[in-house]
N, C-alpha and C positions, 0 to 999 in steps of 0.2 A: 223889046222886052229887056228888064234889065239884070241885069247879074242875079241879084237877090228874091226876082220874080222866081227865076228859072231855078235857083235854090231851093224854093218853096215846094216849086211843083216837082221838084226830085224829092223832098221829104215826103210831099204826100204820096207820091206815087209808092215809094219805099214801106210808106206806116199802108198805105191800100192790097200792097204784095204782101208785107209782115201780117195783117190783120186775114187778106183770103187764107194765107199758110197754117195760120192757127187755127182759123176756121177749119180747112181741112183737117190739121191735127184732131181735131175734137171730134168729127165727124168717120177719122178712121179709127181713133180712138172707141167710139159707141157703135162702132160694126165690128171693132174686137172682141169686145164684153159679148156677144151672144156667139161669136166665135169657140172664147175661150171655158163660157158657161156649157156650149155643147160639148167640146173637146173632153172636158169635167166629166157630164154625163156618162159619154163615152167610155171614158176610162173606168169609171164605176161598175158599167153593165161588163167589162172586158174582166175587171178584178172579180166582180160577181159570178162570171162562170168559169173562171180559173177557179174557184173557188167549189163551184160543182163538179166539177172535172175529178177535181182530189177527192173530194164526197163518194163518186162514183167510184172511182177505182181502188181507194180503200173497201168501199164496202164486197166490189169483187174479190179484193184478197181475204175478206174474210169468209165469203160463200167456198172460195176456191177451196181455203182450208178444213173448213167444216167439211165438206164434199171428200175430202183427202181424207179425213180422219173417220167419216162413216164410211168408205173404201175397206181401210185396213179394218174398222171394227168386223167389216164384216166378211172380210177373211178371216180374220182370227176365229172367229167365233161361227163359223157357216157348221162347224161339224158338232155345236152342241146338243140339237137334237141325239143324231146318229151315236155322239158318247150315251147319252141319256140311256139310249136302249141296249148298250153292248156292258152296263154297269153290272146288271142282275147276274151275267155271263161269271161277272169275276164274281159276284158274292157265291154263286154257285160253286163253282169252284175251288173257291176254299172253304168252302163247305163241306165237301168233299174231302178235301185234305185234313180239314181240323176232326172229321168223323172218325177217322182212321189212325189219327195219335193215339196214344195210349193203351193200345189193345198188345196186351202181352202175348196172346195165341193167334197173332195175325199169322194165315196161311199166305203162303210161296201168293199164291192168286192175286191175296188184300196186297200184299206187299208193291206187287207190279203195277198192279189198277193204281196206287198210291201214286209209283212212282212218275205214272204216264198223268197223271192231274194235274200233279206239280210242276210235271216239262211245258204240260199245255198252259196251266196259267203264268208259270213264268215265258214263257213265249207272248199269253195275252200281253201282260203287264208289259214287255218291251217293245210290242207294238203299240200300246198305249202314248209309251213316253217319246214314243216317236213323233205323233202328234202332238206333244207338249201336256199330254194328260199325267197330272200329277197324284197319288193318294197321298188321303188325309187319317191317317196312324197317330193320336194325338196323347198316347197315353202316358202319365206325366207330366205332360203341357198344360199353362194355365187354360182356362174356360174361355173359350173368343164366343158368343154369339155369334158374327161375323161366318164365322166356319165351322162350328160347332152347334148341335140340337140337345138340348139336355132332357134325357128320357125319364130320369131322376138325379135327386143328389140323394146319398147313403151316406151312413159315418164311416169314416175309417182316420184314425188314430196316426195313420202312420206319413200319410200326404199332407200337403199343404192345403186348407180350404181354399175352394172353389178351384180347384186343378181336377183334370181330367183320371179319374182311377180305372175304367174299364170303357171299350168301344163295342158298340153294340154292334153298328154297321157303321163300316170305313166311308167317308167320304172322299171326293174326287174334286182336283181344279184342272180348266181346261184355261191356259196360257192366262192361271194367275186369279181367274173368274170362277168363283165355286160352284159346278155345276150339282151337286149333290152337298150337303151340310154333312160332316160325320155324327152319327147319333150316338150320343154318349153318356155315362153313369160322371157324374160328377160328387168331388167330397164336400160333406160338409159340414162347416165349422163348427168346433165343439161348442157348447153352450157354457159358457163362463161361469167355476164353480161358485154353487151360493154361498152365502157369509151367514156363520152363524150367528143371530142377532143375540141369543144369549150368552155370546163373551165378557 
């Protein structure tokens, strides 16, 4: 065999290893692709409930919150029945008390009975504001709907329209929340003098 035979057959042998090696390239190549299409997948379904996860646990902080804040509403607020019914107590009261102004012949007797009304509803009123029960005394003050019931409007000359001029019965808030409206006389506006057309 001669020089140049044995040349050959190393070329071929050489281009028959370069040509299997390519082949396998191609062949590891096309079992990468379904490799890397799944790896793909994967990552998607992984991004996807990372995704739920955040979903879920915001929406627990917002139950948590909600949950927190009907807690406190309902402390705050567990004794507005109980005010409801101890209200009539205080209009009583100074009912009492406003009966007994004015009276020039008040006997030693009226005077004392006055005096023990007054101890007792001021006693009520600072148990009141113990529990955050606040009165509503609006006289003066403009006109809120919000907190005010208007039993009428009346003229009066000397307030500002739509301001509170007299209270019928005081109103109450329990931490802020009106549990009774004040009922009140409100002013109202003068009616704008007419123009005499025969100027």
């Amino acid at each position: 065999m001669s020089a140049d035979e044995k040349r050959s057959e190393q070329v071929d042998e050489q281009n028959e290893a370069t040509e299997a090696a390519a082949e396998e390239n191609v062949a590891a190549e096309q079992s990468a692709e379904p490799e890397m299409s799944e790896v793909e997948s994967l990552q998607a379904q992984l991004q996807e409930q990372q995704e739920q996860v955040l979903r879920v646990q915001a929406e627990m902080q917002n139950v948590r919150r909600r949950a927190e804040i009907d807690v406190e509403k309902a402390h705050k607020f567990a004794l507005e029945k109980f005010v409801k019914e101890l209200l009539p107590v205080a209009d009583s009261l100074e009912k009492a008390v406003e009966s007994t102004e004015g009276q020039q012949d008040a006997s030693e007797m009226v005077t004392s009975i006055r005096e023990g009304v007054e101890m007792t509803l001021d006693l009520f009123r600072k148990s009141l504001a113990k529990f955050n029960v606040e009165q509503l005394d609006p006289v003066g003050e403009p006109f809120d709907p919000q907190q005010h019931e208007a039993m009428s409007m009346v003229p009066a000359p000397n307030a500002e329209p739509n301001s509170v001029v007299a209270v019928v019965q005081k109103g109450y808030l329990l931490n802020g929340r009106v549990v009774r409206p004040a009922m009140v006389m409100v002013a109202k506006a003068e009616d704008s003098p007419k123009i005499d057309e025969q100027a």
